[in-house]
N, C-alpha and C positions, 0 to 999 in steps of 0.2 A: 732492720734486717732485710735480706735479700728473702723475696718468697716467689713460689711457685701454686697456684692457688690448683685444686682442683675438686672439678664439681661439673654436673651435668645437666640437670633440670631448671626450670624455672625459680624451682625454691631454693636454689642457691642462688640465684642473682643477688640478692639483698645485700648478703656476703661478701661478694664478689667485688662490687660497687662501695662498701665498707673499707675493705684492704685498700682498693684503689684510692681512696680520698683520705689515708689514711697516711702515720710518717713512713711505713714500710715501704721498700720498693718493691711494686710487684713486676716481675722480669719473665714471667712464663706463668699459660693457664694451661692443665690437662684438663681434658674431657673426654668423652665415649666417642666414638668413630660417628660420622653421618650416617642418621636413619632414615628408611623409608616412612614417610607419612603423606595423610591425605590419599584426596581418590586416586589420585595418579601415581601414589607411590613410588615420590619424586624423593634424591635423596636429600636432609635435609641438617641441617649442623644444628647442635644441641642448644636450648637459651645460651648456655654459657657461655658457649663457642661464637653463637653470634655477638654478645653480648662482649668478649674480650678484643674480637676484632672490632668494636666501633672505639675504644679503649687505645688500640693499635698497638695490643702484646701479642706475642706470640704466642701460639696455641699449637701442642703436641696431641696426637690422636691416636695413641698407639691401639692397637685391637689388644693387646692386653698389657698390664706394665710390667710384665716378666720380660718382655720382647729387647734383646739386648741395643739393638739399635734406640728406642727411647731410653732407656736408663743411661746412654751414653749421650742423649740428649738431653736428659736432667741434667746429667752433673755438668756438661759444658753450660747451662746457666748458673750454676754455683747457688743454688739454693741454701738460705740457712734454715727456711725452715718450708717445711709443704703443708700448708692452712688447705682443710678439709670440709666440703658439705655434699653429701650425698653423691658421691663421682661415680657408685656404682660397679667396682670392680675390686677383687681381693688382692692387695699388694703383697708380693712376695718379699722375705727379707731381705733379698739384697737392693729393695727399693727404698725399702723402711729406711736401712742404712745410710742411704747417699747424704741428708741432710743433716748436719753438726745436732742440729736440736730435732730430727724426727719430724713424722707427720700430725698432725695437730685437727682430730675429726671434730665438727661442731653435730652432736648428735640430739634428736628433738623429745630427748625423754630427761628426767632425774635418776642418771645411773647409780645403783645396778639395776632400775626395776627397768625394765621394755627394752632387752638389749635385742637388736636385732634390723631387720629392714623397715618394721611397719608401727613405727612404737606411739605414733600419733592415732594409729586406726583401733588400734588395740588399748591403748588408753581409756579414749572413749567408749568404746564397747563396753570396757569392764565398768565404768560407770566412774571412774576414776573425778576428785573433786579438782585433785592439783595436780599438773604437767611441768613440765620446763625443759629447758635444754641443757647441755651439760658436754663441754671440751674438756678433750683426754688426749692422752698420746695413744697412738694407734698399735698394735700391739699383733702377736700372729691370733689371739683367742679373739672370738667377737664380740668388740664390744667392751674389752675387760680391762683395757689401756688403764692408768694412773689419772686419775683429773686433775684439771686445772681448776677450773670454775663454774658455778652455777646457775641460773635464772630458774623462776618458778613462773608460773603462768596458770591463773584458774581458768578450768573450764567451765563455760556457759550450760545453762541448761539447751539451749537452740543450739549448739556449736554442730559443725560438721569437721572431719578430720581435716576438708577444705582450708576452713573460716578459723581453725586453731592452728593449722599451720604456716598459714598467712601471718601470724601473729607472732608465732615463736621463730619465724625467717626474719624476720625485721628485729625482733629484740636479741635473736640468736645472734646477730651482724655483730650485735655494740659490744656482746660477749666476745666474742669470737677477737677481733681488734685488741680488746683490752685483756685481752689471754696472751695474742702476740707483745704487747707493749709490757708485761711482767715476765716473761720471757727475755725478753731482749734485755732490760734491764736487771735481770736477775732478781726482781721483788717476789717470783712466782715460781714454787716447785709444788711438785704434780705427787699427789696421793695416792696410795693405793685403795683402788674399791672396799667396800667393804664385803665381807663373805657372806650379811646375812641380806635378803630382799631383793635377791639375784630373780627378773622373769623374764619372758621371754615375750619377741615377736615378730615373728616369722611374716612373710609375706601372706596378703589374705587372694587369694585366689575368688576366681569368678563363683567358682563351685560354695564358697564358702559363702556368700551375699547371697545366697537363695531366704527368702525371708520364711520362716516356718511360726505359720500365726496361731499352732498351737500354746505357742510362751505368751507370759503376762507382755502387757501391753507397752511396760518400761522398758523389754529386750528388745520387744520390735523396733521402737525407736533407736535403740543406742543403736543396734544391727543397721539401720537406713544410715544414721547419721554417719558411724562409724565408715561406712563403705562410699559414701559421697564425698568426692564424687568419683571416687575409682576405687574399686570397680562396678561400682553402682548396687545398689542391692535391687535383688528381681523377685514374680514372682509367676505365675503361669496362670494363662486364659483358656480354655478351652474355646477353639472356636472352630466353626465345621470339621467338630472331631479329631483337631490337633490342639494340642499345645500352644500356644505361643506365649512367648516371655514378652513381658510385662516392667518395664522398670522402673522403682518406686523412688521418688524422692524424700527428702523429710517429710514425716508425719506429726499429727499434732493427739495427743491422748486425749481424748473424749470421757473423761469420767461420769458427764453429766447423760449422757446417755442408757439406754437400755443395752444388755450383753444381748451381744450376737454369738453363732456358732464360730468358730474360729477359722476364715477364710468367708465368712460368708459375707457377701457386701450389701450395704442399704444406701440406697441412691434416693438422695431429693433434690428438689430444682436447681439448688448454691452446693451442695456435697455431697462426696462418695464416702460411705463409713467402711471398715472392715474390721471383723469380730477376730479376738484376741483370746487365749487364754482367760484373761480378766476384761477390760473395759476395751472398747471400741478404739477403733482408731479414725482419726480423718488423713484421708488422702492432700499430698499437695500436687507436687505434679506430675505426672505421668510420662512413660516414651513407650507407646506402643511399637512391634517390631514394624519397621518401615516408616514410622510416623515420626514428627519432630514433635519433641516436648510441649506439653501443654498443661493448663488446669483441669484437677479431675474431672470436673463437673464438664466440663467442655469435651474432656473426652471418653465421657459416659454418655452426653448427648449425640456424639456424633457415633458409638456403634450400639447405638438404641439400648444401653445397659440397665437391666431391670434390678430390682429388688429380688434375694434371695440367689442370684448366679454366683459363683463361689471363685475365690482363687486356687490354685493348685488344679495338677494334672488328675 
């Protein structure tokens, strides 16, 4: 088939590089317009964008794909099908439309459950044992397309939404390909959802990663792990009388310890603990605000942190 691949982040590379080496022609990539990043907020083309032009396809950047100018630059590639990972924009019908067989999203959950933007962060939070990914046709509700296929993937007790999504891009690829290759050949017709085990998952915002070490010691973790590494989960120092945020990286649960008060931290020479609902936690690494990432204990020692100073404002 003739495809049109689109996708914007890093985590669709895998994808991307999949279709290419694959028997499909790939003849056109969409991605998100050039962002500002870095100090200089210099502007900058998306993985995928760079990653099409070493490729030498062409790459449309519409600011949105309602905009009639690209959608008359779709169809003048003649796309049969538009293979989908993460592109980050809501396609209007008469996008949907252009391609004979539709758009074809590789999504990083086992739909219906975690329909949404962040289904790997929320996954893990909920303490979920088995993930996967799962292509659909794309559809105006979100998320709610017909599938085609599925992969499962267990998650680790150490996983970060990082280190499981790294995981489910690379196997999501092999899916994704052999979604297009039943397609093409007609081995492959696409199911409807089923109605019961529909959740949700919404994007997790900054505000949400505030870590509250009132909960047992197993939320703190999935909350850290879940928010690594974006948006980071945080947590606040008081220091000359302000606040400042604190951002925590994976934690290790301390069961073998004594309970502490919940926020309250215990510093020894190798570790930083901090008191949980139930069982302590150990610190791993730390970004205080202004500072570059470090190990706890390194940076307990470097702002003289004692025993018994607390997290939270």
């Amino acid at each position: 088939m003739r495809v049109v691949f689109a996708g914007t982040p890093e985590v669709a590379v895998p994808a991307l590089n999949a279709i290419a080496d694959s028997a499909h022609e790939l003849v056109g990539v969409v991605t998100r317009p050039d962002a500002p990043a870095g100090r200089g907020r210099k502007l900058v083309a998306s993985p995928v964008a760079q990653r099409a032009e070493e490729l030498g396809v062409p790459v449309l950047k519409p600011e949105h794909p309602r905009d009639p100018e690209f959608q008359e630059a779709l169809k003048a590639l003649r796309p049969d099908c538009c293979p989908v990972v993460a592109y980050g924009a809501l396609l209007p019908q008469s996008a949907l439309d252009i391609p004979e067989h539709g758009w074809v999203n590789l999504h990083f959950s086992v739909l219906p459950a975690w329909r949404g933007a962040a289904p790997v962060q929320h996954s893990v939070w909920a303490g979920d044992e088995v993930t996967g990914a799962t292509t659909f046709r794309i559809v105006k509700a979100l998320d709610a397309g017909p599938t085609f296929g599925v992969m499962t993937e267990r998650i680790r007790e150490t996983d970060t939404s990082g280190d499981l999504l790294a995981r489910l891009a690379e196997g999501g690829a092999g899916l994704l390909v052999a979604t297009l290759d039943g397609i093409a050949d007609g081995s492959l017709e696409a199911r409807e959802q089923p109605e019961d085990g529909v959740s949700f998952a919404p994007k997790i915002l900054v505000e949400d990663a505030e870590i509250d070490w009132t909960e047992p010691a197993v939320a703190v973790d999935r909350r850290v792990r879940a928010c690594t590494p974006a948006p980071g989960a945080w947590s606040t120092q008081v220091v000359d009388g302000e606040a400042q945020r604190i951002k925590i990286g994976p934690v290790t649960i301390a069961d073998d310890r004594e309970r502490l008060a919940p926020g309250e931290l215990e510093v020894t020479k190798n570790a930083v603990f901090v008191g949980t609902g139930t069982s302590p936690v150990r610190l791993g690494d730390v970004k205080a605000f202004g500072k570059k990432q470090m190990a706890a204990a390194d940076w307990a020692r470097g702002v003289r942190l004692e025993s018994g100073t607390r997290f939270g404002a």
